[in-house]
C-alpha positions in Angstrom: 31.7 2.9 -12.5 34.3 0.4 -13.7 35.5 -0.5 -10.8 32.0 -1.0 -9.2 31.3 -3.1 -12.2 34.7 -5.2 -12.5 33.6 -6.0 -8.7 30.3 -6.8 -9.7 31.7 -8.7 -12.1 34.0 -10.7 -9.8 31.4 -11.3 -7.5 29.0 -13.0 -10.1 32.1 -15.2 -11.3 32.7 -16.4 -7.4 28.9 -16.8 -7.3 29.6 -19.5 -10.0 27.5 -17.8 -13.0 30.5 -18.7 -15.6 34.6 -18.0 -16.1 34.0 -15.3 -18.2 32.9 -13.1 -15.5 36.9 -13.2 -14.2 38.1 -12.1 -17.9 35.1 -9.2 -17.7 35.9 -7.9 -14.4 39.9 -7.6 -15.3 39.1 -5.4 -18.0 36.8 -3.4 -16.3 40.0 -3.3 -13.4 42.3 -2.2 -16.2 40.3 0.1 -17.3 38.7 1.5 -14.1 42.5 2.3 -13.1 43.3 3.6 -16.4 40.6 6.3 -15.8 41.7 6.6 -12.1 45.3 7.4 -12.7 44.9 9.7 -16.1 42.1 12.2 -14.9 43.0 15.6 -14.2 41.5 18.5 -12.1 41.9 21.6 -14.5 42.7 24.7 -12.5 44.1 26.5 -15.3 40.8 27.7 -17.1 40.2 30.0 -20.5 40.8 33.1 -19.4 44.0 32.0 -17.0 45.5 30.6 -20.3 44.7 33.4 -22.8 46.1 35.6 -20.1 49.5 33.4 -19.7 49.6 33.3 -23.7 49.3 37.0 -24.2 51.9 37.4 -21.7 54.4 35.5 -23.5 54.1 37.2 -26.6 55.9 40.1 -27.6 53.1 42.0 -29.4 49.4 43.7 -27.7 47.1 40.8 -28.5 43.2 41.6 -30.1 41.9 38.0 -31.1 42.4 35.3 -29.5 41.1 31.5 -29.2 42.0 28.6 -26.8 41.9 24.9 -27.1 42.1 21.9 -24.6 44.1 18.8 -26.1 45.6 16.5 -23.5 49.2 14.9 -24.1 51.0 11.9 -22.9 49.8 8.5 -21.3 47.9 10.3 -18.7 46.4 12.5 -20.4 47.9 15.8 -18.8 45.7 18.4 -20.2 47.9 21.5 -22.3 45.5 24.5 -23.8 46.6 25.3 -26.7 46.1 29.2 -27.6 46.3 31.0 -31.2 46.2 34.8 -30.7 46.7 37.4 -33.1 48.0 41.3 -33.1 45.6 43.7 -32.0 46.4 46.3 -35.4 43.7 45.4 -38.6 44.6 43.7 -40.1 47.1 41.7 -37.7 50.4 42.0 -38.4 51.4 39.2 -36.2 50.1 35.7 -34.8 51.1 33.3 -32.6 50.6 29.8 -31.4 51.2 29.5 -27.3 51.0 26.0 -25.6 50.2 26.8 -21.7 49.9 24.0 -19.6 46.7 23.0 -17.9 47.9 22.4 -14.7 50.5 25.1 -13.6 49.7 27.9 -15.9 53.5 27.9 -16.9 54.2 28.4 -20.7 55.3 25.2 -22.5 56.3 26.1 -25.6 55.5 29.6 -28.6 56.1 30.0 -32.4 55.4 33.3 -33.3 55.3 34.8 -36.7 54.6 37.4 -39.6 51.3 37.5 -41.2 52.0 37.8 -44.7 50.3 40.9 -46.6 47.6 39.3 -48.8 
């Protein structure tokens, strides 16, 4: 839609309606190709992730919850999933970074619940 309006936009300033047209239709460009280069197919769904997080972890996993953030310039998406020890109360919990993309594990803290 950007582009198709910074080209609209373009065309209206050849057409003579004023120079702001030109200054419209670069930032629509800029921003059109922004969009163009930073968006992302997501093959790695929910379930892929949660599987690849409880995986990583050295514990049987009962809850569990995942989260899309995206990181860098382009937006590369990363799901970022919090599961905890299948016992009751959970002993353990753990924070597992799995990458959108590939399904490969980025990064894992895990730790000790403490007693309450």
């Amino acid at each position: 839609m950007y582009l198709a309006f910074a080209a609209m936009g373009a065309l209206a300033a050849l057409g003579g309606f004023g120079d702001g047209f030109w200054l419209a239709a670069a930032a629509l460009a800029v921003i059109g190709a922004y969009h163009a280069v930073s968006a992302w197919r997501l093959p790695v769904r929910e379930g892929r992730a949660l599987e690849a997080a409880g995986a990583a972890v050295g514990f049987p996993v009962g809850h569990a919850s995942a989260q899309v953030g995206f990181v860098g310039w382009r937006a590369r998406p990363v799901w970022n999933v919090l599961v905890f020890s299948a016992d009751e109360p959970p002993s353990q919990r753990a924070l597992v970074r799995v990458d959108g993309l590939s399904g490969d594990v980025i990064d894992s803290y895990v730790e000790d619940v403490p007693a309450v």
